[in-house]
C-alpha positions in Angstrom: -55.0 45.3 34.1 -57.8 45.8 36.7 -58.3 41.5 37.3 -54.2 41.2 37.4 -54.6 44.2 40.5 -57.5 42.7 42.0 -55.2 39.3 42.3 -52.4 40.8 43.2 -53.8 42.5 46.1 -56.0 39.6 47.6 -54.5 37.7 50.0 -54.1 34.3 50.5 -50.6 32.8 52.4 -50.5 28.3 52.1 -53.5 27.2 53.3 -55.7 30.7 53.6 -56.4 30.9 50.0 -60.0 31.6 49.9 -59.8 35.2 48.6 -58.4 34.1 45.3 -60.3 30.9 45.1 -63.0 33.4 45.1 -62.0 35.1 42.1 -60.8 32.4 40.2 -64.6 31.1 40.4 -66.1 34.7 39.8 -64.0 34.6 36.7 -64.5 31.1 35.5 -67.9 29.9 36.0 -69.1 31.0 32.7 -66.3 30.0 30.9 -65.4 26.0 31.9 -67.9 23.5 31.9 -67.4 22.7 35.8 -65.8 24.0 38.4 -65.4 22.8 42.2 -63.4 22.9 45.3 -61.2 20.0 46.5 -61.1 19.0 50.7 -57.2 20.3 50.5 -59.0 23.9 48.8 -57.6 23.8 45.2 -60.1 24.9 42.8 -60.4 23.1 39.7 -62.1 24.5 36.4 -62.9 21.8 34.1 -63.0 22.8 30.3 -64.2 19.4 28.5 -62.3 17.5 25.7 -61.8 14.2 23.9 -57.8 14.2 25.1 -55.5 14.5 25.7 -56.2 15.1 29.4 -54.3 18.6 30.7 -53.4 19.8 34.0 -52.5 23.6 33.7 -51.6 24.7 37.2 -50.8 28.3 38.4 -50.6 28.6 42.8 -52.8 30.8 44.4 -50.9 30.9 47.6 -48.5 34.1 48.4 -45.3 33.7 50.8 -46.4 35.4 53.9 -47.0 34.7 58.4 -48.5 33.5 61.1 -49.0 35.6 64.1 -47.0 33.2 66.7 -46.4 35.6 69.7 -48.0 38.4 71.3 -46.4 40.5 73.4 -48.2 41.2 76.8 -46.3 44.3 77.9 -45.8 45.9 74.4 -48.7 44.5 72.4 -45.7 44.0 69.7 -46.3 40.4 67.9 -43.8 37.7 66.8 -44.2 36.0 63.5 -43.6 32.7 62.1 -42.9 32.7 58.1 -44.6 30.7 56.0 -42.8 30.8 52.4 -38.8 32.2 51.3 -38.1 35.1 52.4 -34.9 37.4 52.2 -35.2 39.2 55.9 -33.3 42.2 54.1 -36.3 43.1 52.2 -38.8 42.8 54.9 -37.2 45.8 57.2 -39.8 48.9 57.3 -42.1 47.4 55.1 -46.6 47.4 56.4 -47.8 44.3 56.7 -51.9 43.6 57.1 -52.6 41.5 60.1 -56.2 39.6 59.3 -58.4 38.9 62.6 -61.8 37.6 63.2 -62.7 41.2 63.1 -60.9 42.6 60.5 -57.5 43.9 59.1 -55.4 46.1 61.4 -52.4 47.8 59.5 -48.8 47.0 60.8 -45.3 47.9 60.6 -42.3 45.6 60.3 -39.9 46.5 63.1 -36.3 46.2 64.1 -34.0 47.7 66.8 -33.0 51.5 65.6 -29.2 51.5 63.9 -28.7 54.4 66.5 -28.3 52.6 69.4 -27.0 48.8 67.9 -22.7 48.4 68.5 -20.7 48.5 65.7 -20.6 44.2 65.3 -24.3 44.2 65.2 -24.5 46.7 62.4 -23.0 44.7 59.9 -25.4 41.5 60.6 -28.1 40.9 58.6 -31.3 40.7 60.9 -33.2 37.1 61.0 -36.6 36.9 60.4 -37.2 35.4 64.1 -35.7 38.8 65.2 -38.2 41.1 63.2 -41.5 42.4 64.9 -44.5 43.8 64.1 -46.4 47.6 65.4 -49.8 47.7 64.9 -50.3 51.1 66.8 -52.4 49.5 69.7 -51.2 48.7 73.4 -51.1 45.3 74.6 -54.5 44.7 76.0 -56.3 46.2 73.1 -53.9 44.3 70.9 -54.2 40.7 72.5 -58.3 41.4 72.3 -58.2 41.7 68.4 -55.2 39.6 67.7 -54.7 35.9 68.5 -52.2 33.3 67.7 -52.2 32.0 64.1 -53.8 34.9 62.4 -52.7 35.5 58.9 -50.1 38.0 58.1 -49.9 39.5 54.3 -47.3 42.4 53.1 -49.2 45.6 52.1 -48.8 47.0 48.6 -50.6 48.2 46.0 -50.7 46.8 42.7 -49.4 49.4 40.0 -48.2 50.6 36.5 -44.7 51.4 36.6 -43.5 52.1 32.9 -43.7 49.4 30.9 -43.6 47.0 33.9 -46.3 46.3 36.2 -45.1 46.0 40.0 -47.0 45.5 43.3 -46.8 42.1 45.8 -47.6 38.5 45.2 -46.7 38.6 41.6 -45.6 34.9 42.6 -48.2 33.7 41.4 -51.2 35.8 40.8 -49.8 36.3 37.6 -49.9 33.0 36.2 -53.2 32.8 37.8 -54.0 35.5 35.6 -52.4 33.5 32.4 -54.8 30.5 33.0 -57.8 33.4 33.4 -56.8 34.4 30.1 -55.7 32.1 28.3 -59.2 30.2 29.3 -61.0 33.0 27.7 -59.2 33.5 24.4 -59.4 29.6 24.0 -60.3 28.9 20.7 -61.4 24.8 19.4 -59.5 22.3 21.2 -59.5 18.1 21.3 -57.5 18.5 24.9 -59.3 17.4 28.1 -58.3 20.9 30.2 -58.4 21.1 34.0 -57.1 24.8 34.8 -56.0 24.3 39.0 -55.9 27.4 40.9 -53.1 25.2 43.8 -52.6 26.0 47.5 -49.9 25.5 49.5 -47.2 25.5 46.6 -45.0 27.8 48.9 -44.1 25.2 51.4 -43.9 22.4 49.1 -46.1 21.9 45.9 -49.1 20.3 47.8 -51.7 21.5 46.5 -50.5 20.3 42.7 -49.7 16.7 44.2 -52.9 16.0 45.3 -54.6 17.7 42.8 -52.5 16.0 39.9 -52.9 12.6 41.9 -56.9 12.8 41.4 -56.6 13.9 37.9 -54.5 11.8 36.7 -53.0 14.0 34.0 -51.0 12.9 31.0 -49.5 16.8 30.3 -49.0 19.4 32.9 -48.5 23.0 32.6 -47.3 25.1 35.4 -47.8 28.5 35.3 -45.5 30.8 37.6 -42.9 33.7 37.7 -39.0 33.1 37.5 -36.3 35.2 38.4 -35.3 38.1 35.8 -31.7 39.2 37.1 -31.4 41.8 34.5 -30.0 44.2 37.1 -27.0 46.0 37.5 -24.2 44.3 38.5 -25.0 40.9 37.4 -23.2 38.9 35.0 -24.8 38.0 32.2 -24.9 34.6 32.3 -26.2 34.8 35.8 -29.1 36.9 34.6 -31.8 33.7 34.1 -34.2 35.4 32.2 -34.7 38.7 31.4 -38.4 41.0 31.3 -39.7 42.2 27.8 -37.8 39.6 26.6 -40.8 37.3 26.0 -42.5 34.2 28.0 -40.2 31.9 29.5 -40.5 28.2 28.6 -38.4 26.6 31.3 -35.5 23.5 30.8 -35.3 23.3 34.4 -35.3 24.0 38.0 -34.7 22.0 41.1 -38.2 20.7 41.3 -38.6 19.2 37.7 -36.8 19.1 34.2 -39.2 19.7 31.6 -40.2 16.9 28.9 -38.0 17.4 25.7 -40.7 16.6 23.4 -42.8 19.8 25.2 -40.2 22.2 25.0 -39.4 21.1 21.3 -43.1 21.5 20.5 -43.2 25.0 22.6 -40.8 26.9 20.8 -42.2 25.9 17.6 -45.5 27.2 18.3 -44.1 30.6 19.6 -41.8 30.8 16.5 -44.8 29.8 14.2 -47.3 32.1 16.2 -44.6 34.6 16.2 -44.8 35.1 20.2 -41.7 36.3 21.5 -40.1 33.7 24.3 -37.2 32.9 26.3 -35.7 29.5 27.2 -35.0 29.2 31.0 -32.6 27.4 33.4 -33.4 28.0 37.1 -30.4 26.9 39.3 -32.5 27.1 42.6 -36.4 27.0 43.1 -39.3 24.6 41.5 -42.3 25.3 40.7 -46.0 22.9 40.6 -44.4 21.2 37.4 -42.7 19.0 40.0 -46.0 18.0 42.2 -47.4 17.2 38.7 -44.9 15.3 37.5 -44.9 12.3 39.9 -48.3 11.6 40.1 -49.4 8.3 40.0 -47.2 6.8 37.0 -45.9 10.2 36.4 -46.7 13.1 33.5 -45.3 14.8 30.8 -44.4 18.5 32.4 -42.6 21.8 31.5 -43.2 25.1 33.1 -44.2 28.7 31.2 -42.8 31.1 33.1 -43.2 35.4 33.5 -40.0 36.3 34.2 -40.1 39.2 37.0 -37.8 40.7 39.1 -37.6 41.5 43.0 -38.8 38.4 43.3 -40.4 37.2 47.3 -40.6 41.1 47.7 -43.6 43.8 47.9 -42.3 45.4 44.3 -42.2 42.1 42.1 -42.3 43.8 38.7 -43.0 42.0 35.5 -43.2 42.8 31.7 -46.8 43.6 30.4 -45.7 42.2 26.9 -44.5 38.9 28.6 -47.8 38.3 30.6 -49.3 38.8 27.1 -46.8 36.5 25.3 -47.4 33.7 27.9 -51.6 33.9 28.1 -51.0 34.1 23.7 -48.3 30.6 24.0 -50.7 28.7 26.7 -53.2 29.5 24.6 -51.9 28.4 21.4 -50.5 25.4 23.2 -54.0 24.4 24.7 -55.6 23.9 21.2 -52.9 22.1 19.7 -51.1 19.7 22.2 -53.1 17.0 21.0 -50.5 17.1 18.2 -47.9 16.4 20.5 -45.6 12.5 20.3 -44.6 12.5 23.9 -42.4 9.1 23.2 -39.1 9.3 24.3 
């Protein structure tokens, strides 16, 4: 899985995204028939066809900060969030801080439990409360860092059972499914534009504007979903669960998927005999929703990996449902011509 860890430990938060962008073309260019760069910085790889004309759209951006303080006694800096995240999970985790003269390596900080009053701790700390060490004092510091630098959690990528686990999971992985899929593409009549979005972390821009230009009459996001199959969970709360099989998504709070796709989805898998999953996500959206109102609106539903821990540094998802969705998109991409989309 040496691509999947190479994407997975890139970073890119919204609008920084040029480390994957740079993969995604490393990995491309001999495979589409054109590729290119848009002004907002999604990349767009252009596999050629009669029609119907495709958007398949996996986000390369991962939820992340911006340096928004420094400290001049302490050399300790303030962050500003850019993306979900669940403050809980971000106590005593590194972070990489990028400046214009390379990474320094940081530590997430709160006040000690030692010395907090008993009301304080039972309160969960806010984000705006959280600080980050990077080991230096506060001249050095404010000479390498400055306001607005770019902030990424540090893990690395690995093999943990039959799961694989490491940060920005969400969505390196379904940047890895359109990879993939791309390459095991067999003959197709579809008109294919694989988008490699930014900027879907704060609000699906990158597949609106992208979509908008395109024009597209399907649209295929790719992303993770949740996978509550932990302990103490109910089972109808669970969402999805891993090695369970791709997830081909009803809805979420960004879209709901066309009827006539999801019909035609699980077909294909049960035909192609790829295991899948249907999914219902009560909270969350993914690109499906940028592409579905553009200009007079597309046909969308969303293949998801389910994964769990998800907006943490130990996102963990199935190798076998990575495999079933690049095997589904696949599948889909040299058929959907076949699809009726009237309603």
């Amino acid at each position: 899985m040496e691509l999947l860890k190479k994407l997975s430990e890139a970073s890119g938060i919204p609008g920084h995204e040029e480390e994957i962008r740079r993969i995604i073309r490393e990995e491309l260019e001999s495979v589409v028939d054109e590729i290119h760069t848009d002004t907002l910085g999604n990349i767009i790889a252009h596999k050629k066809g009669e029609g119907p004309k495709v958007v398949v759209a996996a986000h390369m951006d991962e939820i992340g900060f911006l340096v928004s303080y420094i400290d001049e006694k302490t050399g300790f800096l303030r962050v500003e969030p850019l993306g979900g995240f669940d403050p809980r999970t971000l106590i005593a985790q590194r972070v990489r801080v990028h400046t214009k003269s390379g990474v320094l390596l940081g530590a997430i900080g709160v006040k000690p439990v030692h010395i907090l009053p008993e009301e304080e701790r039972k309160k969960i700390p806010q984000v705006k409360e959280l600080f980050v060490d990077v080991g230096l004092p506060a001249d050095k510091a404010k000479e390498l860092v400055s306001i607005g630098d770019m902030v990424t959690l540090h893990q690395e990528f690995a093999e943990m059972g039959e799961l694989v686990s490491g940060k920005s999971l969400d969505d390196r992985v379904g940047v890895y499914v359109g990879i993939e899929a791309l390459r095991k593409l067999g003959e197709h009549r579809a008109d294919i534009h694989f988008v490699g979005t930014v900027q879907e972390e704060v609000g699906l821009r990158g597949a609106r504007t992208s979509a908008f230009a395109i024009a597209p009459e399907i649209g295929v996001a790719l992303d993770v979903t949740v996978a509550c199959d932990i302990p103490d969970v109910k089972p109808q709360e669970r969402v999805t669960e891993v090695g369970k099989g791709v997830a081909i998504k009803l809805k979420d709070s960004a879209s709901i998927s066309h009827p006539k796709l999801v019909r035609f989805l699980i077909d294909l898998a049960e035909e192609e005999g790829i295991p899948y999953q249907l999914e219902i996500l009560p909270r969350g959206g993914t690109d499906a929703g940028g592409i579905q109102l553009a200009r007079e609106g597309a046909a969308v539903v969303t293949l998801s990996i389910p994964t769990r821990y998800v907006h943490t540094a130990v996102e963990a998802a199935h190798k076998n449902d990575i495999q079933a969705a690049v095997d589904l998109l696949a599948a889909f991409l040299e058929r959907c011509h076949e699809v009726d989309l009237r309603l």
